[in-house]
C-alpha positions as CSV (number, residue, x, y, z in Angstrom):
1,X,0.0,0.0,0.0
2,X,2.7,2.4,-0.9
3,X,1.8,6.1,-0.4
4,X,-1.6,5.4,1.5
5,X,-1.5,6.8,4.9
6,X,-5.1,6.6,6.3
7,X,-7.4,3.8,5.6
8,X,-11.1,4.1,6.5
9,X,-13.5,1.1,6.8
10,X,-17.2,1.8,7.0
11,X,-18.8,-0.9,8.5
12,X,-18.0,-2.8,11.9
13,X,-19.8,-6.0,11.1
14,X,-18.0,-9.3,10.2
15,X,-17.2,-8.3,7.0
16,X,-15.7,-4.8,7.6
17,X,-13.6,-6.1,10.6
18,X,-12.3,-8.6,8.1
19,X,-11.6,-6.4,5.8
20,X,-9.4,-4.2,8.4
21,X,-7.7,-7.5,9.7
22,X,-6.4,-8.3,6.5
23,X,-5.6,-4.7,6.0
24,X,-3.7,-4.5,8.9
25,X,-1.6,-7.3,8.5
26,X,-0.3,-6.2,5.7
27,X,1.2,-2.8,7.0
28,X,4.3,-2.4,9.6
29,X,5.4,0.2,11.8
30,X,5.1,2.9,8.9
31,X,2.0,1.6,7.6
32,X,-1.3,3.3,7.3
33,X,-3.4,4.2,9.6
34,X,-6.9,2.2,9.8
35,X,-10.2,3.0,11.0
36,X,-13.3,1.1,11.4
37,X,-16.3,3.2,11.4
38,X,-19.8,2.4,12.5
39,X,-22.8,4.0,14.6
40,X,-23.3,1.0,16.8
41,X,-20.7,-1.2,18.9
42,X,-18.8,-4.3,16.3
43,X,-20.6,-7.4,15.0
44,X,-24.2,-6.4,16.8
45,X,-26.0,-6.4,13.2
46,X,-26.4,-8.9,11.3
47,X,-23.1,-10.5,12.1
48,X,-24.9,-10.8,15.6
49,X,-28.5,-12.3,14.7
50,X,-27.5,-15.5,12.8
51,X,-27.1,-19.6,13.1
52,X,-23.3,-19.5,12.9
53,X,-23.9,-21.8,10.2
54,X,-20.3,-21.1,8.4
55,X,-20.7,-23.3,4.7
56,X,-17.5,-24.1,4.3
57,X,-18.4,-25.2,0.6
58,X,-21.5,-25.8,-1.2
59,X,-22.9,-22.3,-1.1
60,X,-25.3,-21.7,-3.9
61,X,-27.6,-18.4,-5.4
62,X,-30.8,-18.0,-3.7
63,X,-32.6,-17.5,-6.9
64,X,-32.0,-21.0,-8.6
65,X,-34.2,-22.5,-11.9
66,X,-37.6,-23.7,-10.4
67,X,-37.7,-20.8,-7.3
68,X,-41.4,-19.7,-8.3
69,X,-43.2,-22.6,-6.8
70,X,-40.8,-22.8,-4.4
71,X,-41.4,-18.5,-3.2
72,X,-45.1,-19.0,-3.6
73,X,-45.4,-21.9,-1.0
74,X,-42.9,-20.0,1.5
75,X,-45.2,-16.9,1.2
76,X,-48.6,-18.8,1.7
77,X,-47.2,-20.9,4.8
78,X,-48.1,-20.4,8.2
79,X,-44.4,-20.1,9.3
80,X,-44.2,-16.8,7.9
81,X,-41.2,-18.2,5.7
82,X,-41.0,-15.4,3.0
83,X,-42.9,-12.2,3.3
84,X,-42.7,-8.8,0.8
85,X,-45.0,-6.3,2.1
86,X,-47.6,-4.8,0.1
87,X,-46.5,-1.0,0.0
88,X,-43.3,-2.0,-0.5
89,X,-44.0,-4.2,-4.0
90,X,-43.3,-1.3,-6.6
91,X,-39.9,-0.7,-5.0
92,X,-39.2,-4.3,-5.0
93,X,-40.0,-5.4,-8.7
94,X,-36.9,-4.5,-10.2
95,X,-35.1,-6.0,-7.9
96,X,-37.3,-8.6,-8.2
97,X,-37.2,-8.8,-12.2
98,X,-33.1,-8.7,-12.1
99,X,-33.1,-11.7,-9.7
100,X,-35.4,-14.0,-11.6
101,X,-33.7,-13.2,-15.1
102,X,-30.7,-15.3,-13.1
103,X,-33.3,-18.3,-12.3
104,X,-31.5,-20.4,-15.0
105,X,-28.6,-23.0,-15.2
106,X,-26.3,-20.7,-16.8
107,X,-26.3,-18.1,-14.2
108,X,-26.8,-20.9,-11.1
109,X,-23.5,-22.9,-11.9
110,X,-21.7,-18.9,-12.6
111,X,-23.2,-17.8,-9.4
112,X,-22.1,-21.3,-7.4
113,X,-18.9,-20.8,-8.1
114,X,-18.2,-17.5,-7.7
115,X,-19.3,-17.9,-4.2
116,X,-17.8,-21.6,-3.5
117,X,-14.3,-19.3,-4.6
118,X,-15.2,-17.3,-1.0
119,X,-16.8,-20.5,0.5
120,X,-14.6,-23.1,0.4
121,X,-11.6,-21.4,2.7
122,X,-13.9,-20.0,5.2
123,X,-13.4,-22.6,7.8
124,X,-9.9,-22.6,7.5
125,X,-9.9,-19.1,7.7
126,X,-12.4,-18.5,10.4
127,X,-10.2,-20.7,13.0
128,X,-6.8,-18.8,11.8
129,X,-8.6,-15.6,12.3
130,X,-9.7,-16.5,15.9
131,X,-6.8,-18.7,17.0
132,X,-5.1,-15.2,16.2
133,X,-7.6,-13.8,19.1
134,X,-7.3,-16.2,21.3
135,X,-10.4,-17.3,20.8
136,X,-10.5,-21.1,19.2
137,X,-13.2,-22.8,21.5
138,X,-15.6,-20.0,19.4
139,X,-15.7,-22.4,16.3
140,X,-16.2,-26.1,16.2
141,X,-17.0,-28.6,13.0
142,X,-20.9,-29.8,12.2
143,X,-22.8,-30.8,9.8
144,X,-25.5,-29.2,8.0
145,X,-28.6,-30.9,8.3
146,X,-31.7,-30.1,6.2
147,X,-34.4,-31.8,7.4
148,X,-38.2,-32.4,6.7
149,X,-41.3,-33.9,7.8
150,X,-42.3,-34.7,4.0
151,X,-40.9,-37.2,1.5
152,X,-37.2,-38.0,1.1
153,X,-35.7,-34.7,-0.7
154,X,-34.9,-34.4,-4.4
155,X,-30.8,-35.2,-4.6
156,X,-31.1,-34.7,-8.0
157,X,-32.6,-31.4,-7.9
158,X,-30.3,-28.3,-9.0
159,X,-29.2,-27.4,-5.4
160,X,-27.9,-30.5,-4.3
161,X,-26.3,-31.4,-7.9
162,X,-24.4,-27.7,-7.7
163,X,-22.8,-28.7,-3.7
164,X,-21.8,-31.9,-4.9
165,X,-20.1,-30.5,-7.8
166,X,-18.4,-28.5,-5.6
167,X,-17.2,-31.3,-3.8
168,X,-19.2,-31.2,-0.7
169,X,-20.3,-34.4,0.9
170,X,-23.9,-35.1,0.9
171,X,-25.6,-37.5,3.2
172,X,-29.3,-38.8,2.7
173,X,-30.5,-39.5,6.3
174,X,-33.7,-41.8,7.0
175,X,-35.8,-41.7,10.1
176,X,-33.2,-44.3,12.2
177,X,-30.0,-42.2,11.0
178,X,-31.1,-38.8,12.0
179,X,-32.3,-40.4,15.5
180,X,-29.0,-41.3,15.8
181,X,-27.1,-38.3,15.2
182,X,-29.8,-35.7,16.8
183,X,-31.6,-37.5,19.1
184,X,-33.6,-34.5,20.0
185,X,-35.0,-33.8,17.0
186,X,-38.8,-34.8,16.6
187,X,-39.9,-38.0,14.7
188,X,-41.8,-36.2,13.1
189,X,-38.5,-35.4,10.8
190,X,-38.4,-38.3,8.9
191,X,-35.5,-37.6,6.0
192,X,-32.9,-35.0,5.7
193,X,-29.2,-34.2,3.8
194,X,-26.2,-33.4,5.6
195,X,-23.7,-31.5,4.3
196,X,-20.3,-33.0,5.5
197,X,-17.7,-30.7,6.4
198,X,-19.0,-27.7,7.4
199,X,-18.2,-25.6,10.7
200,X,-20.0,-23.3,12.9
201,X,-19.7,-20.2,15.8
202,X,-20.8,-21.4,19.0
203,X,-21.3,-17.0,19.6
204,X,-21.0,-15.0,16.3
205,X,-20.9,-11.5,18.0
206,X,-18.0,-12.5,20.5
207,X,-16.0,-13.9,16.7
208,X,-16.8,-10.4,15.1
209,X,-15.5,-8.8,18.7
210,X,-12.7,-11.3,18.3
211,X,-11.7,-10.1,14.9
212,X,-12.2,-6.7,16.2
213,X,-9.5,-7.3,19.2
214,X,-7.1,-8.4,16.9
215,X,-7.4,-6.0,14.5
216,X,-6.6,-3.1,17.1
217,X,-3.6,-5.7,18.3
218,X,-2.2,-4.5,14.7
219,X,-3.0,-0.7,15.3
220,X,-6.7,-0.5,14.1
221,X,-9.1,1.9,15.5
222,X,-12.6,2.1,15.9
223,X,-14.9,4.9,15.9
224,X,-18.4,4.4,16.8
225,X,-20.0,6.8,14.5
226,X,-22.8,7.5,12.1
227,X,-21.2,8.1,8.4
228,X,-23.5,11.3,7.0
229,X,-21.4,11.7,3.9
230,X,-18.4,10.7,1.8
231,X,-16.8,12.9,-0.8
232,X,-13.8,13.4,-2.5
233,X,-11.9,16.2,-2.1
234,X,-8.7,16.4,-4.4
235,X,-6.4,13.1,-4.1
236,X,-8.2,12.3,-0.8
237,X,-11.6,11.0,0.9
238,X,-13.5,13.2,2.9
239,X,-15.7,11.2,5.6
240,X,-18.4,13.2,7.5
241,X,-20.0,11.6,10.8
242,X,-21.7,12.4,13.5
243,X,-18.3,12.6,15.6
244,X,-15.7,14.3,13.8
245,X,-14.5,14.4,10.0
246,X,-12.0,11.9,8.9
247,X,-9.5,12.0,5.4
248,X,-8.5,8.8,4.1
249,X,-6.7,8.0,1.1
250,X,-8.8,4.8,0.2
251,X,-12.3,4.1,2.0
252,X,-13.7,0.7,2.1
253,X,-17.7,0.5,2.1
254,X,-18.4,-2.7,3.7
255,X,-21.5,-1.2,5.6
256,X,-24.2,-3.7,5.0
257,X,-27.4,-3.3,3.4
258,X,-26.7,0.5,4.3
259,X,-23.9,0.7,1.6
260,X,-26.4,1.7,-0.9
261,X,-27.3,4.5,0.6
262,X,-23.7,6.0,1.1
263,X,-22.6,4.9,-2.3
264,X,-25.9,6.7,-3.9
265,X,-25.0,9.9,-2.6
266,X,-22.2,9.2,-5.1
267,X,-24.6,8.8,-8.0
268,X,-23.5,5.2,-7.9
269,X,-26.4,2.9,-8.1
270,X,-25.9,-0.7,-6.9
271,X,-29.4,-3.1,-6.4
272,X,-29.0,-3.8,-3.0
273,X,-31.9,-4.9,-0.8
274,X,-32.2,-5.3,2.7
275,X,-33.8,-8.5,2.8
276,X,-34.6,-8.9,6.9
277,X,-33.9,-11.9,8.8
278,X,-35.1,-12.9,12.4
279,X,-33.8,-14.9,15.2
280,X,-34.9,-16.4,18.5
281,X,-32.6,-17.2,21.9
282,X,-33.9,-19.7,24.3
283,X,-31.2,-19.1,27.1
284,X,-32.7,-21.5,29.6
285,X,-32.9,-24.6,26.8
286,X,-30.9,-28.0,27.2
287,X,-31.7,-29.8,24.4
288,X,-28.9,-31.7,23.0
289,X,-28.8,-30.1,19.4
290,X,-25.0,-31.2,17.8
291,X,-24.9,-29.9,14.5
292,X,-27.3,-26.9,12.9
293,X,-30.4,-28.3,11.9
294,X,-32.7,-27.0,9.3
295,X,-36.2,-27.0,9.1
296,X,-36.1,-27.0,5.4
297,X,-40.2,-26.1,5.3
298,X,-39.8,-23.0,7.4
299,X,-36.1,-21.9,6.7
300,X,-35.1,-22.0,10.3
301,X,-31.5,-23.3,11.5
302,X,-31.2,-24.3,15.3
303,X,-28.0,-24.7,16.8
304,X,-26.8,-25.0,20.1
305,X,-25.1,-21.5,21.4
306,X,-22.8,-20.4,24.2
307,X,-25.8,-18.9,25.6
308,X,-28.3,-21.3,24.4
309,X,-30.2,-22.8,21.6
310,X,-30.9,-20.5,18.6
311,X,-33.3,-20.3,16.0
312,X,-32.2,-18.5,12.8
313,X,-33.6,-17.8,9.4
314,X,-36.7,-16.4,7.1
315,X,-36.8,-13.4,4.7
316,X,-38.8,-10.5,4.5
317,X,-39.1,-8.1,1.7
318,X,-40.3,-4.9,3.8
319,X,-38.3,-1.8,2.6
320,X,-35.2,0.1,4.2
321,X,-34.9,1.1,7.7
322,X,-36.0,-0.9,10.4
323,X,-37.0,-4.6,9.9
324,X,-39.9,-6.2,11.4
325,X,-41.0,-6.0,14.7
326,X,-39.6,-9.8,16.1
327,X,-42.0,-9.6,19.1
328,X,-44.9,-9.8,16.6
329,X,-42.6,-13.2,15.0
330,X,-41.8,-14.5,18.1
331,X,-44.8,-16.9,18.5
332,X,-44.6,-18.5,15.0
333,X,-40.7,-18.8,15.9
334,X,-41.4,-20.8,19.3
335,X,-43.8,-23.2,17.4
336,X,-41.3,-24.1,15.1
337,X,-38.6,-24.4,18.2
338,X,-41.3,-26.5,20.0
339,X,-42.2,-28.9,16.7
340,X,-38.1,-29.4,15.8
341,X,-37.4,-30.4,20.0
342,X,-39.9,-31.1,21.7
343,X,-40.5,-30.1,25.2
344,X,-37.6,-27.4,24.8
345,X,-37.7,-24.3,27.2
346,X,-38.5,-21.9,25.6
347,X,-39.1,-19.8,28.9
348,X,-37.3,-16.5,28.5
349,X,-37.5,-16.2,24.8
350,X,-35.4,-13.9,23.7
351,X,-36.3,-12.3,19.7
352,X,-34.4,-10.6,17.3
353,X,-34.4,-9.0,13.7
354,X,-31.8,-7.4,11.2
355,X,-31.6,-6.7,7.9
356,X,-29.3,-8.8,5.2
357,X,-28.1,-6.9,2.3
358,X,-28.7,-8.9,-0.9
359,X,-28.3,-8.2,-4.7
360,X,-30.1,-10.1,-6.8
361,X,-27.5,-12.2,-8.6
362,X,-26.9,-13.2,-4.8
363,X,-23.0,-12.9,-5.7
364,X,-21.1,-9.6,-3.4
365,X,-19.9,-6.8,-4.7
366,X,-16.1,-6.8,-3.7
367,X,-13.7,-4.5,-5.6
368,X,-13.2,-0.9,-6.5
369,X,-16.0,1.2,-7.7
370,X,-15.6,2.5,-10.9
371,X,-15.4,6.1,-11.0
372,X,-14.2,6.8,-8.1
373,X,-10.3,6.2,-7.5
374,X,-9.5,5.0,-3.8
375,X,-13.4,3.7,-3.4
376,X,-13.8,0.3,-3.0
377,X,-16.8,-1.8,-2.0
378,X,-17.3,-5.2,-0.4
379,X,-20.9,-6.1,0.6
380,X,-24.0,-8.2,-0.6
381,X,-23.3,-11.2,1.2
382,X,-27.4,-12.1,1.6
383,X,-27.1,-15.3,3.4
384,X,-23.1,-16.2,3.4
385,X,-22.0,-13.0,5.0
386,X,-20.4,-14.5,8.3
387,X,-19.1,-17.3,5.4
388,X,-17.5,-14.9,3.3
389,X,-16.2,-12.5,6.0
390,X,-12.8,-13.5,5.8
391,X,-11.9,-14.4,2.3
392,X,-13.7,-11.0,1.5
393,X,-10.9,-9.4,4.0
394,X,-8.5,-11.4,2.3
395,X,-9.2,-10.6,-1.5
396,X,-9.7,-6.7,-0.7
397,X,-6.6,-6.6,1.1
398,X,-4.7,-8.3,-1.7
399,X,-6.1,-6.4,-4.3
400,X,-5.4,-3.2,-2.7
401,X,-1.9,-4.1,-1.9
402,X,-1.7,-5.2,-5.8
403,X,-0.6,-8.3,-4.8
404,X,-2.2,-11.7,-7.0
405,X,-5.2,-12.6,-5.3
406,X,-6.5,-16.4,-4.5
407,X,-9.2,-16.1,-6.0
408,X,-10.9,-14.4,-9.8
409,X,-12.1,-11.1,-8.6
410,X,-14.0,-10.8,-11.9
411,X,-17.0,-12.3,-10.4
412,X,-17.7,-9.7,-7.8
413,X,-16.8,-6.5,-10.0
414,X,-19.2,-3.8,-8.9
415,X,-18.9,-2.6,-12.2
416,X,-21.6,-5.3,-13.4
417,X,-24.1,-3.5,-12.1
418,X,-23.1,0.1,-14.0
């Protein structure tokens, strides 16, 4: 990074504290100066309200060839699966129309493996990251187990024939199997697929605080601000907040579904929605859940936390700004808890909601932005964005420092969208 002084970050979720860790390594005593900007405290978005599920290979575009049927049942079901609010429809349909011109095997197998390329290292990464902490014991290994109460799911279908040609190991589980490996789970459940190999955060805010710590152990600092404006003013970056005014010479938007906002003011339009996502704690539950479980009907993942058993998952389609109230979700969340495990405590409840930021090719935007020397972008995650976190760091870092990345950045080339 020869002849950049100050860095800036702009987000202080997973992703951006990824993004400054692998910055940060890369300087030395005379090296930049780096700081992570965000309005609320690190890795309490959605880096906080997820399954720690991290796919460690098989990761796949949510829009794939056959999704209408497959939308229309999640929106009709009582588990509040998929929901796009009426006043908020208009808005949506571009977005909407961009995503399902992808719903075809051309774009499914290009969009698989542009996101296996971020995928596939994440486990590896994830416990380098943390072990750099000191904080190990926050990831272990698990499977990924999609379950149902129907008929024995479709291997053949398009999602399952993409992960295994990616190489991940898929299991078909009858009634006796599953009993065997989650004991716990209902009968009710009577096939699933596990995904072999996989790995997952036992407390996802206390990794993205972990990150955090060791990215101020290399000289990064954090400012707990509210960005009100970016512009560029000569050579450098001006950044406006609610605290005080910062200059950077580069300026890394990795600021969630908000990065549309701060990028627009720029007159650059990238199709990022916030597509919201709920969560439920049950801190007083036992149950003896040993991998993360789907329940593929509902789209909920349960896995056993450091401070209890979690429910994660769903999408809602509701517009910017604050997602849905998870109080009024919380009893459809606790019947889904209670038919997965039965007789779980579910005293003490404790609901949550964010907001994802998804494009609708489902593939991140992670480079510079054209236009706009010393901008560069890295956000768009949807689903995979505790995944991605770290090989996102890693690729910006690299491509920054103009070194040969590990991976083709082509695929995630904000420019796509110009």
């Amino acid at each position: 990074m020869q002849g950049v002084r100050a860095v800036a970050v702009i987000g202080a979720g997973a992703v951006g504290l990824s993004v400054a860790l692998a910055l940060a390594r890369l300087g030395n005593r005379d090296g930049p100066s780096i700081t992570v900007i965000d309005e609320n405290p690190a890795a309490t978005g959605a880096s906080k309200g997820n399954a720690g599920v991290i796919v460690a290979g098989g990761a796949v575009p949510l829009i794939l060839p056959g999704v209408m049927g497959e939308a229309m049942r999640m929106l009709m079901g009582a588990d509040r699966a998929l929901r796009i609010a009426p006043g908020h429809l208009p808005r949506l349909l571009p977005w909407l129309r961009r995503a399902m011109a992808t719903a075809n095997e051309h774009d499914a197998v290009h969009g698989a493996a542009a996101l296996e390329q971020l995928a596939a290292p994440s486990a590896d990464h994830w416990r380098a990251d943390l072990a750099e902490a000191g904080a190990s014991a926050l990831i272990g290994d698990s499977l990924f187990i999609h379950a149902t109460r129907g008929p024995q799911p479709d291997m053949e279908a398009i999602a399952w024939q993409l992960k295994r040609a990616e190489g991940v190991g898929l299991i078909a589980l009858d009634r006796a199997m599953l009993a065997e490996i989650e004991p716990a789970l209902s009968p009710d459940y009577g096939h699933a697929i596990a995904m072999e190999g996989m790995a997952r955060l036992h407390d996802p805010e206390a990794a993205g605080k972990a990150l955090q710590r060791a990215a101020a152990s290399l000289g990064t600092a954090m400012l707990q601000a509210r960005v009100t404006g970016i512009a560029r003013d000569g050579t450098n970056w001006q950044i406006t907040t609610t605290q005080r005014r910062l200059e950077a010479d580069l300026v890394v938007v990795a600021a969630g579904w908000a990065s549309r906002a701060l990028l627009s003011s720029l007159g650059v339009d990238i199709p990022l929605e916030a597509e919201h996502g709920r969560h439920v704690t049950l801190p007083w539950a036992e149950t003896d859940i040993r991998n993360s479980v789907m329940d593929s009907g509902a789209r909920m993942v349960a896995s056993r936390m450091a401070n209890g058993v979690r429910l994660a998952g769903s999408s809602a389609f509701t517009g910017p700004g604050r997602p849905p109230d998870p109080e009024d979700d919380l009893p459809a969340m606790l019947q889904i808890a209670e038919r997965m495990f039965p007789g779980i405590d579910t005293e003490g409840a404790i609901p949550w909601a964010g907001s994802r930021p998804s494009l609708p090719d489902s593939i991140p935007v992670i480079g510079p932005v054209p236009g706009h020397p010393g901008l560069w972008a890295a956000f768009g995650h949807g689903h995979y964005g505790m995944t991605m976190a770290p090989a996102t760091g890693r690729l910006i870092a690299s491509m920054i420092a103009g070194a040969r990345p590990t991976v083709d950045p082509r695929p995630y080339d904000p420019a796509r969208f110009a």
